[in-house]
Legacy VTK file of the C-alpha trace (Angstrom):
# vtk DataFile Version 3.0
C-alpha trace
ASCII
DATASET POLYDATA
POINTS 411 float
-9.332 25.042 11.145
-6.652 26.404 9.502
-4.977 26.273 12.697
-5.097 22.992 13.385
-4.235 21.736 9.595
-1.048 23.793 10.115
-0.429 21.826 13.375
-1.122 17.991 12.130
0.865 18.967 9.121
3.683 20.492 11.723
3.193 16.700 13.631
3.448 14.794 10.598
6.760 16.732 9.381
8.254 15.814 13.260
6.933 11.867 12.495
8.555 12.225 8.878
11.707 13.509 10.372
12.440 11.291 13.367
15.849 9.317 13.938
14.352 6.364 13.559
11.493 4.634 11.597
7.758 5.120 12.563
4.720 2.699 11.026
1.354 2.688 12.148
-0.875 -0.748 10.601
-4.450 -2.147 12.199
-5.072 -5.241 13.240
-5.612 -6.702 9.617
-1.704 -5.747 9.358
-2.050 -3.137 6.757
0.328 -0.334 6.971
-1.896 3.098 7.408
1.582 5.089 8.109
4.967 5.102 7.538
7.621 7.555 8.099
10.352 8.988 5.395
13.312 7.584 7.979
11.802 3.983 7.538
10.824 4.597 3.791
14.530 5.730 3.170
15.694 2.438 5.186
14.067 0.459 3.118
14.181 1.869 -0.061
10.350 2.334 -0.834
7.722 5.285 -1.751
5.086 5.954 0.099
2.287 4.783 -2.288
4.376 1.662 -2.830
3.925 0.994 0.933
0.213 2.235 2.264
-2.500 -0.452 2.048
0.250 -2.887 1.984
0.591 -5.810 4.456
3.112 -4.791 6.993
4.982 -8.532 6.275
5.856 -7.075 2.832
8.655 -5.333 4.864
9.933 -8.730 6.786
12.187 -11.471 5.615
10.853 -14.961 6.141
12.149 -15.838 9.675
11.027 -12.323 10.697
7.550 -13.161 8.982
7.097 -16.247 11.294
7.893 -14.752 14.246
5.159 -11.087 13.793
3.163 -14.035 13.381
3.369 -16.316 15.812
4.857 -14.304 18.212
5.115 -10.140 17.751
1.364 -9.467 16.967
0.258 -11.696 19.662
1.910 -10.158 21.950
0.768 -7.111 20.424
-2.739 -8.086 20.768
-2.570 -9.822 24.421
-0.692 -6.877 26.499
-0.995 -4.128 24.214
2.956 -3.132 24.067
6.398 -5.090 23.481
9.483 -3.703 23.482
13.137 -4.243 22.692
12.066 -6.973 19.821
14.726 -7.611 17.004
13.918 -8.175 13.521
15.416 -8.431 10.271
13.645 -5.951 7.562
13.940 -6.896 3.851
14.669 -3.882 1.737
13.345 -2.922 -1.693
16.576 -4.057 -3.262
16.780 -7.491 -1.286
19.282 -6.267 1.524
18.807 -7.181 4.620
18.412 -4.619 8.060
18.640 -5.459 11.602
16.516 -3.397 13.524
15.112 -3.260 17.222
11.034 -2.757 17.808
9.444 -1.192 20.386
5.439 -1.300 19.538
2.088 -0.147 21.510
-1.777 -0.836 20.740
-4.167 1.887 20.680
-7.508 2.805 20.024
-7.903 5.553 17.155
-12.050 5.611 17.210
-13.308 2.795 16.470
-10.295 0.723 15.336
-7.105 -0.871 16.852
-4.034 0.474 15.344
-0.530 -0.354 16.479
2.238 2.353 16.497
6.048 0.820 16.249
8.799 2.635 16.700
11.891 0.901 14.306
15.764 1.655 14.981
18.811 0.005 12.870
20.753 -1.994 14.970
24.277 -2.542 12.297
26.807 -2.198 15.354
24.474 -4.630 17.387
25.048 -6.846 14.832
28.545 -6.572 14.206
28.889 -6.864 17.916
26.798 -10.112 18.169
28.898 -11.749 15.495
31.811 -10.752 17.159
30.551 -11.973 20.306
29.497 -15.576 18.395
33.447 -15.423 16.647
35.094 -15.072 20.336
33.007 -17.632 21.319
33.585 -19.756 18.675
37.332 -19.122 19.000
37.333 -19.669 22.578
35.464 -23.010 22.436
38.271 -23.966 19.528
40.797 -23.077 21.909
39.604 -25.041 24.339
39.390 -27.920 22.298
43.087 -27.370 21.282
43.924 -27.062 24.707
42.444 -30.570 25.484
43.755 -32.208 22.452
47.358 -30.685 23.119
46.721 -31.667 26.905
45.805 -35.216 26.133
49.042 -35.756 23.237
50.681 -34.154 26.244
49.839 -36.741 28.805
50.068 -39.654 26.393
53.598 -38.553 24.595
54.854 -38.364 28.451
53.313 -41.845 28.431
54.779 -43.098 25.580
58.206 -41.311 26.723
58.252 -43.003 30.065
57.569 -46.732 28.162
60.415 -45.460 25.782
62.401 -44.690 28.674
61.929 -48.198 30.289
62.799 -50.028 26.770
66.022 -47.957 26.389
66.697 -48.897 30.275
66.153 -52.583 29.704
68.327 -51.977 25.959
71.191 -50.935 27.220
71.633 -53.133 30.589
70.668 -56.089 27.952
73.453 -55.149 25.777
75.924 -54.660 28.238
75.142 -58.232 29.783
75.207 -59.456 26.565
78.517 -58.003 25.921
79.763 -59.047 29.438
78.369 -62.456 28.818
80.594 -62.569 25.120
83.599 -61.081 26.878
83.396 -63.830 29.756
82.371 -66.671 27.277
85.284 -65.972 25.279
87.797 -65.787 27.851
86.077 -69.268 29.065
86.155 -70.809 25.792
89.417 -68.940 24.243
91.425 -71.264 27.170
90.585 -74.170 27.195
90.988 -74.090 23.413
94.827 -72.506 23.618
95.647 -75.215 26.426
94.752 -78.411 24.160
96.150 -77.048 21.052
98.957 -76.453 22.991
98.913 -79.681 24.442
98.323 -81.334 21.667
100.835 -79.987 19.639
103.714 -80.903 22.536
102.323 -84.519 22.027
103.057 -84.387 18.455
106.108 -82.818 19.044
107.173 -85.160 21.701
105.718 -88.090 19.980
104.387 -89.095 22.339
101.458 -91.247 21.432
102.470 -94.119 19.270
103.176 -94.213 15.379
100.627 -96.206 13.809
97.442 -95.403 10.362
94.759 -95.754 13.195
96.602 -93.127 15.376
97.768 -90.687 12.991
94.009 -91.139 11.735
92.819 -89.837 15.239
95.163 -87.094 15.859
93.922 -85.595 12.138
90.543 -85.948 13.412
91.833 -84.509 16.787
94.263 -82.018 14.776
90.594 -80.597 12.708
88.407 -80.380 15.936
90.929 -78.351 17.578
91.633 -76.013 14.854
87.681 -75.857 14.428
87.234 -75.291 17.603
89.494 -72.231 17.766
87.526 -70.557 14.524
84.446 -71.227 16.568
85.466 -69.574 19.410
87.825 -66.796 17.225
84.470 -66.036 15.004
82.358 -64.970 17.839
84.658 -63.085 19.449
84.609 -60.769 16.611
81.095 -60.935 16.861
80.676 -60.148 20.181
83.607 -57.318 19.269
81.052 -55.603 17.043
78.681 -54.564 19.413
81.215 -53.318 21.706
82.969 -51.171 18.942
83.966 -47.870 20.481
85.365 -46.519 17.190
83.614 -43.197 16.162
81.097 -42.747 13.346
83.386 -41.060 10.528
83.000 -39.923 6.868
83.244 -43.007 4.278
83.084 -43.775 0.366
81.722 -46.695 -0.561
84.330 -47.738 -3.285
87.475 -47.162 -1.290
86.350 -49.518 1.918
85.310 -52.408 -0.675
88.902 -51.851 -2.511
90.578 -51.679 0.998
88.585 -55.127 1.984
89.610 -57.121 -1.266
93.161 -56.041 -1.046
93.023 -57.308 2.286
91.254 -60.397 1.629
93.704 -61.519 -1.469
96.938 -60.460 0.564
95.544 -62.799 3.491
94.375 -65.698 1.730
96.634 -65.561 -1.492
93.672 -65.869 -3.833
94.347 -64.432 -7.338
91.485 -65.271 -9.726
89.025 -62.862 -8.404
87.862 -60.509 -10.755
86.106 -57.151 -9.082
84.642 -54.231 -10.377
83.801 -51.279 -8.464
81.065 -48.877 -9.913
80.038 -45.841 -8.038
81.349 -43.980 -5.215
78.804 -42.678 -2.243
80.025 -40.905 0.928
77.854 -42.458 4.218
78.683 -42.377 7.614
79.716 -45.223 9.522
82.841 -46.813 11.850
85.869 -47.804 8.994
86.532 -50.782 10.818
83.903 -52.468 11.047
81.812 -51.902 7.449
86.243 -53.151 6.430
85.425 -56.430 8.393
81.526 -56.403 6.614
83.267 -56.223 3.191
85.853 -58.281 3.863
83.373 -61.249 4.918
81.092 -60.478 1.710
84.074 -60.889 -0.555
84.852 -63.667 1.528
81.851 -65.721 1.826
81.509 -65.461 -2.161
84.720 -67.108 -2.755
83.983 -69.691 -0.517
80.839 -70.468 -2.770
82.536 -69.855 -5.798
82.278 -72.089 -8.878
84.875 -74.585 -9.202
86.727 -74.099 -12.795
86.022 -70.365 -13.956
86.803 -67.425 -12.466
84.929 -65.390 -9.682
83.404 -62.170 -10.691
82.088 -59.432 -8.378
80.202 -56.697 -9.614
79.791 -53.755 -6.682
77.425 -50.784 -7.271
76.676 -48.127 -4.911
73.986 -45.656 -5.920
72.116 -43.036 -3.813
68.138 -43.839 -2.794
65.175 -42.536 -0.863
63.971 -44.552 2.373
61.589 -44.637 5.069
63.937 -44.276 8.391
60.958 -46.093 10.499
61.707 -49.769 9.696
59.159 -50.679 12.341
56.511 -48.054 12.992
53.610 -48.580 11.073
51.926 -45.798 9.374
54.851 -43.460 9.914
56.974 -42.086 6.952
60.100 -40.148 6.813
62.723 -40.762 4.087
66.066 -39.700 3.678
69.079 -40.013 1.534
70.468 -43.433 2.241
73.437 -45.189 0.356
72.454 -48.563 -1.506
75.551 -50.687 -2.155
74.923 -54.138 -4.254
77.557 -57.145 -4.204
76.760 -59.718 -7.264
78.671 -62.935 -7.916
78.943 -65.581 -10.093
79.106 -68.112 -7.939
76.959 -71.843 -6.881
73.995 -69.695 -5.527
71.394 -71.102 -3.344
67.346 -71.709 -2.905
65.681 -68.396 -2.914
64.104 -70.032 0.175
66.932 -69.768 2.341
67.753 -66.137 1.885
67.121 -65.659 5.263
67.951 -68.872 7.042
71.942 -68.137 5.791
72.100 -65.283 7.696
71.189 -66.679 10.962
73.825 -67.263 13.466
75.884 -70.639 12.574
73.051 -71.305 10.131
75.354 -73.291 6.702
73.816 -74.886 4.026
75.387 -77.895 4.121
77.071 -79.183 7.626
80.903 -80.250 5.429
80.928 -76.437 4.433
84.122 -74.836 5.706
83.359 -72.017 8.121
81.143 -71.655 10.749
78.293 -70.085 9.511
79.028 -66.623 11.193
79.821 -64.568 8.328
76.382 -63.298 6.887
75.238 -63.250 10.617
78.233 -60.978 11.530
77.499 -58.557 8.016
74.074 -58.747 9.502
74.701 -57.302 13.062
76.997 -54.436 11.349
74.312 -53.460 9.155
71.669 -53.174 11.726
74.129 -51.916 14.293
74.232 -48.916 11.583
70.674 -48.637 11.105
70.279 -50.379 7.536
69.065 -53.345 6.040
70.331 -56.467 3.960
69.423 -58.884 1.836
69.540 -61.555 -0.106
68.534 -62.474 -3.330
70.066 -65.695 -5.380
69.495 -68.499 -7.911
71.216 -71.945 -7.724
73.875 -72.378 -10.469
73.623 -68.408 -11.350
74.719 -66.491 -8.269
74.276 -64.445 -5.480
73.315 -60.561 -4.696
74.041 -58.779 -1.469
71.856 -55.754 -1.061
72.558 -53.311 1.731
70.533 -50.029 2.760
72.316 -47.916 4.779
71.478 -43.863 5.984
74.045 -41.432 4.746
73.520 -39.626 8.198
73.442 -41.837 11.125
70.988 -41.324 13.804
72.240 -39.996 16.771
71.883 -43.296 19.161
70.035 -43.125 22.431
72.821 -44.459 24.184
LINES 1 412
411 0 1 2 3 4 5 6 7 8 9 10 11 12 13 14 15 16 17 18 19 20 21 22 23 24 25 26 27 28 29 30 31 32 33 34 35 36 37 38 39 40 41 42 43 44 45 46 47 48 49 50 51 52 53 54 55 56 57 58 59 60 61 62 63 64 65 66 67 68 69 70 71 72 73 74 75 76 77 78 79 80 81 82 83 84 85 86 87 88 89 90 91 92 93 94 95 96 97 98 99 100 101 102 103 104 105 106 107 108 109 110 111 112 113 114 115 116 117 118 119 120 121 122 123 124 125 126 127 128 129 130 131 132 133 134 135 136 137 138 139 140 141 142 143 144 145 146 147 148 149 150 151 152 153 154 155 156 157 158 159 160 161 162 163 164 165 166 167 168 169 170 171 172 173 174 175 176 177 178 179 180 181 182 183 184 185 186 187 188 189 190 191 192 193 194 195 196 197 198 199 200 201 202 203 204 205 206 207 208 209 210 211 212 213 214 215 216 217 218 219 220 221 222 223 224 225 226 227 228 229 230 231 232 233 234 235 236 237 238 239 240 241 242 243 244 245 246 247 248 249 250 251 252 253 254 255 256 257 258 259 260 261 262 263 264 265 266 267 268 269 270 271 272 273 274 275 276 277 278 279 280 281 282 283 284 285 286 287 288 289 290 291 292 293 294 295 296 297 298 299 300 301 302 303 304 305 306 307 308 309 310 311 312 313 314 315 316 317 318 319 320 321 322 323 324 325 326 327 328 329 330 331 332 333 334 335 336 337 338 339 340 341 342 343 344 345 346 347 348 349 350 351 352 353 354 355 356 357 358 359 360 361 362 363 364 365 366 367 368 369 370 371 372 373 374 375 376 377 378 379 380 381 382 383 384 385 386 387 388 389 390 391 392 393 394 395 396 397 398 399 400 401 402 403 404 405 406 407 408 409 410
């Protein structure tokens, strides 16, 4: 006897001191034997342990499945192996371990002898694995998305393509069409002023109040006719500008344009103020000829009797660059520049009838109703906006947005 005591104790000490965990229950679940490797894994004593329901060491999800799956098995063919489950420790942590189980018969009574092994790197592997995947499957996704923005930028590239195509051969027949319009028109004109002027000269059609009458008439078509024909030359002109895009301020252009405008026309009581002075880019020339016509268009509309005052103010301000896109946002620095007068005004209605091309307010107007059409076309030309705002009897304000850095064009 004392033999075999000192080999069953010799057994258990083996069973104690395996690598891995070792429980014995019956088939009411109730844990007859447990090792020191699996008491150590999961933090318990022995006495804490024996007589104990074998779920006491399974979280929930690992409950369910000993249940409806593990002792089943267990009972119907006697052995699983390889079976994963998550232990719950004493303290609440959680251990991933792989089960490999057999039934047997001690005497009388079923018992079922599982053999328990941590699986932490089989763990840290599978959530590795599930990471990759997960990456790869985002990457994929990525792909496609950057695949289909791909195929429909190329898409929206090729319609952009098309647009600029039919653009430019638009604006060049358009320009062609101005240039051989004007050359058309410019003749004609030249030949009966000149004409008309020899007949005058020559007198050549009888002296008489109904004649002289006529050839006034005759005298103010003509001369009409030639402003017609002179004012959309230089707007035709403007869209054929070749002059380069160039550093300018703001005050010294509008100075340069009044000095201009009162040496030409001889008017004197003009009083302008200049306030502010912003640096855009922009062709000299032609934002000369815009500023010229804005000085000149509010004399023309000046009030009769007092004099004409012109406030100008440039200041700096923050704008979206897409002027047609909707949804899309991007500002910049642009330059704001504001021309005020004092002068007759108009119906807030009209603002943006006057700009129109030979659009006047009243048909006895001098002019020709170009000059707010031409300021238009250099604005837009320069990638800006203008405006209008005015009250009859109180005056007139000429708001223009320009970039201070002009887009490079696309042709």
């Amino acid at each position: 006897m004392p033999k075999i005591d000192r080999h069953l104790e010799q057994a258990e000490q083996l069973l104690d001191n395996l690598p891995c965990g070792y429980i014995i229950f019956n088939d009411r679940g109730e844990i007859n034997y447990i090792n020191q490797t699996l008491l150590h894994i999961v933090g318990y004593a022995s006495d804490e342990l024996l007589g104990q329901k074998v779920e006491k060491l399974l979280t929930v999800s690992s409950r369910i499945f000993y249940q409806t799956h593990l002792f089943p098995l267990l009972t119907l063919k006697s052995e699983v192996t390889e079976i994963f489950l998550t232990l719950k420790a004493k303290n609440g942590t959680h251990v991933p371990v792989m089960l490999n189980g057999k039934r047997t018969l001690a005497g009388t009574e079923q018992a079922y002898t599982c053999v328990i092994s941590t699986v932490w790197e089989r763990q840290k592997y599978e959530q590795q694995l599930i990471e990759a995947r997960q990456g790869y499957q985002q990457a994929l996704e990525d792909n496609q998305s950057l695949k289909d923005l791909s195929d429909r930028l190329q898409q929206e590239q090729h319609k952009l393509d098309q647009k600029l195509v039919e653009v430019a051969r638009t604006k060049q027949e358009y320009v062609q069409l101005g240039k051989v319009l004007m050359h058309d028109l410019q003749e004609p004109v030249r030949k009966i002023s000149f004409y008309f002027e020899r007949a005058l000269s020559k007198k050549l059609v009888p002296t008489s109040a109904e004649n002289a009458e006529l050839l006034a008439k005759i005298g103010k078509s003509v001369s009409r006719l030639r402003l017609v024909a002179d004012s959309v030359q230089r707007f035709v002109a403007i869209e054929d500008e070749k002059e380069p895009v160039t550093e300018l301020w703001s005050d010294q252009l509008v100075t340069a344009a009044a000095n201009d405008f009162m040496t030409a026309t001889g008017t004197q009581d003009v009083q302008l103020h200049v306030g502010g002075s912003i640096a855009f880019q922009g062709r000299a020339a032609v934002f000369k000829t815009l500023f010229y016509e804005l000085i000149a268009n509010a004399v023309r509309f000046r009030k009769q009797g007092i004099p004409l005052i012109m406030n100008v103010r440039s200041i700096t301000v923050q704008e979206n660059v897409f002027q047609s896109t909707v949804d899309k946002y991007l500002y910049s620095d642009h330059v704001q520049i504001e021309f005020t007068d004092n002068g007759i005004g108009f119906d807030q209605r009209f603002a943006s009838y006057v700009s129109g091309l030979f659009n006047k307010m009243k048909n006895d107007e001098e002019g020709v109703g170009l000059g707010l059409a031409l300021c238009e076309q250099i604005v837009v030309r320069h990638y800006g906006k203008i405006s209008a705002r005015s009250a009859e009897g109180v005056g007139t304000t000429i708001k223009i947005v320009l970039p201070v850095v002009q887009p490079k064009p696309f042709f």
